[in-house]
C-alpha positions as CSV (number, residue, x, y, z in Angstrom):
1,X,132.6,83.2,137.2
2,X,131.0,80.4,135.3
3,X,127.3,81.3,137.3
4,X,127.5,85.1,136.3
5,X,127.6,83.7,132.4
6,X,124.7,81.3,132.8
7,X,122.5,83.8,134.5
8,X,122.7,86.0,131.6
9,X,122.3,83.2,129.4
10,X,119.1,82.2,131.5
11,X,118.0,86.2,131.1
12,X,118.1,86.2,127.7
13,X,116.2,83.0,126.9
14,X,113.3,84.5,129.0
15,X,113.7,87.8,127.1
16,X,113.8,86.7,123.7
17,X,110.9,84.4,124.6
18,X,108.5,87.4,125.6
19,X,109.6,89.0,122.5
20,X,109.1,86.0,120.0
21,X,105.6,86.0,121.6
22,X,104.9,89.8,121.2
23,X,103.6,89.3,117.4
24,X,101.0,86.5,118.4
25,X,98.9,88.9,120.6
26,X,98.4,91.8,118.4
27,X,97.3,89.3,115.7
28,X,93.7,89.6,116.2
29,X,93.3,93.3,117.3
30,X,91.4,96.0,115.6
31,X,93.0,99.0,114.1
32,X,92.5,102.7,115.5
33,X,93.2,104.1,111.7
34,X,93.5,102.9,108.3
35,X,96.5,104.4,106.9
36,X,96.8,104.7,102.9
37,X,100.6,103.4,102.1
38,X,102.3,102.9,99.2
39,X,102.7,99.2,99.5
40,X,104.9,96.9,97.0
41,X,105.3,93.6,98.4
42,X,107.8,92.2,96.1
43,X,109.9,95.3,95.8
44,X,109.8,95.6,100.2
45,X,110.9,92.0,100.3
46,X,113.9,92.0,98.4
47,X,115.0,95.5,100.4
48,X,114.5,93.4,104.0
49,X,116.5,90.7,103.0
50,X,119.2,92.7,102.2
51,X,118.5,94.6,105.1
52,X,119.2,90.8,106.9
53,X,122.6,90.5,105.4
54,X,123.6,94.1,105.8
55,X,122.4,94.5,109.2
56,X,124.2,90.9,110.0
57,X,127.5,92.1,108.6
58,X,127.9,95.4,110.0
59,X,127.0,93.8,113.3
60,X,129.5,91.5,113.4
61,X,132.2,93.4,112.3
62,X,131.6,96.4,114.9
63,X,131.0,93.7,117.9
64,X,134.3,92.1,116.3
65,X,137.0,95.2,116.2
66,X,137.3,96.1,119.5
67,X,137.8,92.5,120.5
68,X,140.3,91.2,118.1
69,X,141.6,95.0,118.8
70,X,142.3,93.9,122.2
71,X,145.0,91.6,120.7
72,X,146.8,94.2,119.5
73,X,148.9,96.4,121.9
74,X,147.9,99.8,120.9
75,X,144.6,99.3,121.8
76,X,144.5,97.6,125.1
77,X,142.7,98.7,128.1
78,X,146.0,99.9,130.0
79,X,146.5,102.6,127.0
80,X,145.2,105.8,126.8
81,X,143.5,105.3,122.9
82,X,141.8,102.4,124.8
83,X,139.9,105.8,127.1
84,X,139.4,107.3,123.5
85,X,137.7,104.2,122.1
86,X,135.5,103.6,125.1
87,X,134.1,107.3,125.7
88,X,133.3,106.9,122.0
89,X,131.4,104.0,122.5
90,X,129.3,105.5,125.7
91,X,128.5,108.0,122.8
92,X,127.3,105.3,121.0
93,X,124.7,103.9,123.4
94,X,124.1,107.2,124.9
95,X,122.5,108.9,122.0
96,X,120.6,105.5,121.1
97,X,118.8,105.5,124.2
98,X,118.2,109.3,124.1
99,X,118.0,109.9,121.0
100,X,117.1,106.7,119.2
101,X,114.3,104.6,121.8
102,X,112.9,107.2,124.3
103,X,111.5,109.0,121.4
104,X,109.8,106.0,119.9
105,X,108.9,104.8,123.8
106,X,106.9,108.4,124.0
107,X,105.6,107.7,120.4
108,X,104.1,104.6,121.2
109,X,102.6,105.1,124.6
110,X,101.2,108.7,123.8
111,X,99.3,107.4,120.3
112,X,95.9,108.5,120.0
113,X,95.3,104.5,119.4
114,X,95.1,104.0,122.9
115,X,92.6,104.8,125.7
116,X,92.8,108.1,127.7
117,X,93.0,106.6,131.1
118,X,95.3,105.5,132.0
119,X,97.7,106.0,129.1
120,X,96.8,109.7,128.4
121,X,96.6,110.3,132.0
122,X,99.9,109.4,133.4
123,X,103.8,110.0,131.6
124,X,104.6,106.0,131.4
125,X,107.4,106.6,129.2
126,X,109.5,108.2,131.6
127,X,108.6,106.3,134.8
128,X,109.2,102.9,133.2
129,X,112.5,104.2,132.1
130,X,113.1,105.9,135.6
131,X,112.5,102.4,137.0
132,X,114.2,100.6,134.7
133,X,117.7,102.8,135.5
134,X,116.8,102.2,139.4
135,X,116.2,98.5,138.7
136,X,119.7,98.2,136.9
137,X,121.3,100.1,139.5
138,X,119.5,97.2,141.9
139,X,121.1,94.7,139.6
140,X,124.4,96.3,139.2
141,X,124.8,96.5,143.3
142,X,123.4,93.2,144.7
143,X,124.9,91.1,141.4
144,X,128.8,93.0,142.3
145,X,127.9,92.3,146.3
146,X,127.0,88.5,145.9
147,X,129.9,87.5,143.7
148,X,132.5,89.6,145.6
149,X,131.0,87.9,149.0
150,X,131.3,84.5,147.4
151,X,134.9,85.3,146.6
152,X,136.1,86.6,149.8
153,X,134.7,83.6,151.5
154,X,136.3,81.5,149.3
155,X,139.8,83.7,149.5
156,X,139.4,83.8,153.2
157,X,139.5,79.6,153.4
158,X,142.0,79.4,151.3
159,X,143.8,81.9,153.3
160,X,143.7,79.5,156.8
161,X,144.7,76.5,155.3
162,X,147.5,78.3,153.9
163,X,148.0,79.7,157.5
164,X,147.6,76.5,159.3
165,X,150.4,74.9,157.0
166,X,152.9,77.4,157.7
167,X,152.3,77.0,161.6
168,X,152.6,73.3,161.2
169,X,155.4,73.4,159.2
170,X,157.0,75.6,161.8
171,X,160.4,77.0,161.9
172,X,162.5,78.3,164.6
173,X,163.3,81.8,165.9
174,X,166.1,82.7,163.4
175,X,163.7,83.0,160.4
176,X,160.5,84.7,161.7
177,X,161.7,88.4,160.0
178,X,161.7,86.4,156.9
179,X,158.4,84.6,157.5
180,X,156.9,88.3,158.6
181,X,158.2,89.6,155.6
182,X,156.6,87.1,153.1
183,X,153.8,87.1,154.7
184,X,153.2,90.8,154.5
185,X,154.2,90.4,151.0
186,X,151.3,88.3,150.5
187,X,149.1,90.0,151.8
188,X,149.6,92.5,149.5
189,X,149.6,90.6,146.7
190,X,146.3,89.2,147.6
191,X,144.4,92.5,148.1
192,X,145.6,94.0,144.5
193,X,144.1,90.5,143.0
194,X,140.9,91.3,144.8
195,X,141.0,94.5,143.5
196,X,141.7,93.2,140.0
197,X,138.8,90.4,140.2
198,X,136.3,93.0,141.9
199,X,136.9,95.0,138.5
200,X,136.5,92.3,136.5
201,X,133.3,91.3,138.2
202,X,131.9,94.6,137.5
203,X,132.9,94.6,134.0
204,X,131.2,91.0,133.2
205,X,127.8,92.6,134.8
206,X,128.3,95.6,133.0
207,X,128.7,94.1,129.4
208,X,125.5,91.4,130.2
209,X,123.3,93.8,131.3
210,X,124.4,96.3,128.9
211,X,123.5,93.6,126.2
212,X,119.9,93.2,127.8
213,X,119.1,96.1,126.7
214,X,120.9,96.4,123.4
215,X,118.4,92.9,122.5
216,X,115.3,94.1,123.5
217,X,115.9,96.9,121.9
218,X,117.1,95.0,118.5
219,X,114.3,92.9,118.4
220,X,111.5,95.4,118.6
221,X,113.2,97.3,115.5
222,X,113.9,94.5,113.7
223,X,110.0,93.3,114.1
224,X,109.0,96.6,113.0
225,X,111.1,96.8,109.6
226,X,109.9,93.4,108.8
227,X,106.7,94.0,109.3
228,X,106.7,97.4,107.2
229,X,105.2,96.4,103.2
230,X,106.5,99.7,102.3
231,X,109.6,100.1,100.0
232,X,109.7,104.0,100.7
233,X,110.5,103.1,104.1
234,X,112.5,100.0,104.5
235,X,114.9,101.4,101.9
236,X,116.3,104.4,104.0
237,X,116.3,102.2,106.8
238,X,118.8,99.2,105.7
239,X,121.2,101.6,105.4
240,X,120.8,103.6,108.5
241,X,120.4,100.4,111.1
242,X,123.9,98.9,109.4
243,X,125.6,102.0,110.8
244,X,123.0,101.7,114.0
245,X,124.1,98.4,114.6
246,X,127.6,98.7,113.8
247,X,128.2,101.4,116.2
248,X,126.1,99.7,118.6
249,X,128.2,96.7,117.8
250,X,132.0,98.8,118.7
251,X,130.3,100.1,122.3
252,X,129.1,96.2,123.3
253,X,132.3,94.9,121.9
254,X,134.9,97.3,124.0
255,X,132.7,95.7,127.1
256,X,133.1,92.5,126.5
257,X,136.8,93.0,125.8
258,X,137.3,94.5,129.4
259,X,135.2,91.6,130.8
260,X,137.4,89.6,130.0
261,X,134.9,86.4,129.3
262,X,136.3,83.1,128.3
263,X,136.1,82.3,124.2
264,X,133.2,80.1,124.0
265,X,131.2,83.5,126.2
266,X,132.6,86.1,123.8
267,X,131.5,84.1,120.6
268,X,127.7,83.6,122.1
269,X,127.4,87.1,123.4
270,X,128.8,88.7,119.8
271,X,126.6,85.8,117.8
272,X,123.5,86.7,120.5
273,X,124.0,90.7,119.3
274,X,124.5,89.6,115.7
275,X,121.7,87.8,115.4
276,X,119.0,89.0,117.2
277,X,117.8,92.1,114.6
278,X,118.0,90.1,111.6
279,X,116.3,87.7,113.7
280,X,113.8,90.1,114.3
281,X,113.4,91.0,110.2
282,X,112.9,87.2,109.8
283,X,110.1,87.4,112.5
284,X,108.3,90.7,110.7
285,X,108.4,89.1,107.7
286,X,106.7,86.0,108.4
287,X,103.9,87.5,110.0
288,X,103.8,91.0,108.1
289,X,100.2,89.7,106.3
290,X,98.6,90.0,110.1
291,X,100.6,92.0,112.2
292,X,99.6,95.6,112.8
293,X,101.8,98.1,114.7
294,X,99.2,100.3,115.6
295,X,97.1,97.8,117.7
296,X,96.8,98.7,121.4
297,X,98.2,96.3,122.6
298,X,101.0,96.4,120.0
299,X,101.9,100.2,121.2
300,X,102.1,98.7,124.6
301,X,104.3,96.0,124.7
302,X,106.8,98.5,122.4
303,X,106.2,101.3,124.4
304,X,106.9,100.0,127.5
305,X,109.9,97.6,126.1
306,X,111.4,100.2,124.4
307,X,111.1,102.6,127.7
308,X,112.7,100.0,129.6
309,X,115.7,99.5,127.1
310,X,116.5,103.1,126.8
311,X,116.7,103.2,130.9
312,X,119.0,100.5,131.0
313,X,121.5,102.1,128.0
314,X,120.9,105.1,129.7
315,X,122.2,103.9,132.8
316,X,124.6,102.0,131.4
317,X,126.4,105.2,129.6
318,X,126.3,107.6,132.4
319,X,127.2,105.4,135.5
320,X,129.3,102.7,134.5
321,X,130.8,104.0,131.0
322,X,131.2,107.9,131.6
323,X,131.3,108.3,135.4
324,X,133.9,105.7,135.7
325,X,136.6,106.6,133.1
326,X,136.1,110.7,133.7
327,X,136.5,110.0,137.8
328,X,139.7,108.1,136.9
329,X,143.0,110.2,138.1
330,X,144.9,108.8,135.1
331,X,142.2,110.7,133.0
332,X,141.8,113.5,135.3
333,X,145.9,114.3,135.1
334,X,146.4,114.1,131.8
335,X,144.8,117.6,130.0
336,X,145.5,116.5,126.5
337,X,144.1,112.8,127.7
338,X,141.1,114.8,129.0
339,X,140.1,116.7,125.7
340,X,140.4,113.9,123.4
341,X,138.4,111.8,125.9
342,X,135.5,114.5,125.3
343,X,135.8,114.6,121.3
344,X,135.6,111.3,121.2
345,X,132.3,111.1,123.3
346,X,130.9,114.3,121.2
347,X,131.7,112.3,118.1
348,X,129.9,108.8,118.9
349,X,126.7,110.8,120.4
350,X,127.1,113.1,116.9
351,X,127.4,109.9,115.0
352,X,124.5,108.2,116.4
353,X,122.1,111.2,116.7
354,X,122.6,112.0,112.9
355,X,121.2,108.6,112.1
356,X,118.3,109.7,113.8
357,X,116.9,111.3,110.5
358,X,116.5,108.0,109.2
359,X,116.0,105.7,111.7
């Protein structure tokens, strides 16, 4: 369990690496227009920085309910609020990658600023996000495979030497119903801990890759409202990406509560989500004075990064959010379970889409 953690760690260093280096190669581009803005230093700075605390807050405290919510007994995974709570959640991330980061994908690589072939030539947008969906399918499948392999082989060793000592310790002909019966017992109880382990396998890949996506996509917004010298703009915006990131914040949360992670990978996955927009903000800010978003190469790398996000949350929502809990014959029996299942995930994609209007 301990290498599926580190590998996500690993993924994320290399992620937030590329990102951190985004700003440095737009630095030195030319413009394709000059745009006339209403720009107020001074007044834009003092609406980022509360943007930073805001932003930090609400974070926190939507990444934080479902897991301290997971200590209370009304709201565990066995209950059916706890189906209520996560459809909600797909919402969430559902209408963020639809609604939120394909848009702004399409934006980007469609500008004008950029060169007819190949950009006006071909639909980037959607094949990088087509990939990107088959590529976390790739992940999902080979990640679950290896793991579970590595576990059987382990269970199956485990399993002779327990075998061996029985036969060695060998009893005589008067107890070997009893032995029989045990041992069918115990078999039993071994394949519903697979089960259980093969879940919560799935559930740890789920929530890192799910993250993935959520901080690429963090940083690339957070970059861009640092970056922005405009009061008119950052002002609606502090506002809108607290909600933004504090429903994003409930949907990663409820995740990471079903992966069940030890405490010290909860408290760097929520602090990794926290952090990384107001990170971002910090980033815009200190290079705002050269940083131009609509250099070429700019519109790229956020095109094609946020293309790449919104196939990941995409995927995410629909396969292993949705598609899961709605196939479930707990769900699928209960009609009144059923119907608030879909209000809930009509609310969270309602809540998130409205949002839309200002960020």
């Amino acid at each position: 369990m301990a290498d599926i953690q580190v590998s996500s760690y690993k993924i994320f260093q290399i992620f937030l690496l590329i990102l951190l280096l985004h700003p440095i190669t737009v630095f030195s581009e030319c413009t394709c227009e000059i745009e006339v803005v209403k720009q107020n230093k001074g007044e834009a700075l003092k609406y980022k920085l509360g943007a930073i605390a805001a932003i930090l807050v609400a974070g926190a405290v939507g990444v934080s309910l479902p897991l301290l919510g997971s200590r209370i007994p009304t709201l565990r995974p066995e209950n059916d609020i706890f189906f209520m709570i996560k459809a909600f959640a797909a919402g969430v991330i559902l209408a963020t990658g639809f609604i939120h980061i394909l848009p702004n994908a399409f934006k980007s690589l469609t500008s004008p600023c950029l060169d007819e072939s190949p950009w006006g030539n071909f639909p980037f947008t959607g094949f990088i996000a087509m990939m990107s969906a088959i590529g976390t399918l790739m992940v999902d499948a080979f990640a679950a495979g290896y793991y579970k392999s590595q576990h059987l082989s382990k269970h199956k060793h485990v399993s002779q030497d327990k075998e061996q000592g029985r036969e060695h310790a060998g009893h005589v002909d008067a107890h070997v119903h009893t032995h029989t019966t045990h041992g069918h017992a115990h078999g039993s109880a071994s394949q519903s801990q697979q089960l259980v382990l093969s879940e919560l396998i799935h559930q740890r890949i789920i929530s890192q890759v799910l993250e993935l996506g959520i901080v690429v996509h963090s940083m690339v917004i957070g970059i861009s409202l640092g970056a922005t010298e405009n009061p008119d703009i950052v002002r609606p915006l502090l506002a809108a990406l607290s909600f933004h990131q504090f429903f994003e914040g409930m949907g990663l949360g409820g995740c990471i509560s079903q992966a069940q992670f030890k405490s010290v990978g909860v408290a760097i996955m929520a602090t990794s989500f926290s952090l990384t927009t107001p990170l971002g903000i910090g980033i815009g800010i200190g290079i705002s004075s050269v940083y131009n978003d609509n250099t070429p190469t700019a519109l790229i790398v956020e095109g094609v990064l946020n293309s790449a996000s919104a196939g990941i949350l995409i995927y995410m929502a629909l396969v292993d959010l949705l598609a899961a809990d709605f196939m479930n014959p707990k769900l699928q029996t209960n009609i009144r379970l059923l119907l608030g299942v879909n209000v809930s995930l009509l609310l969270g994609t309602a809540c998130m889409s409205a949002l839309a209007k200002w960020a």
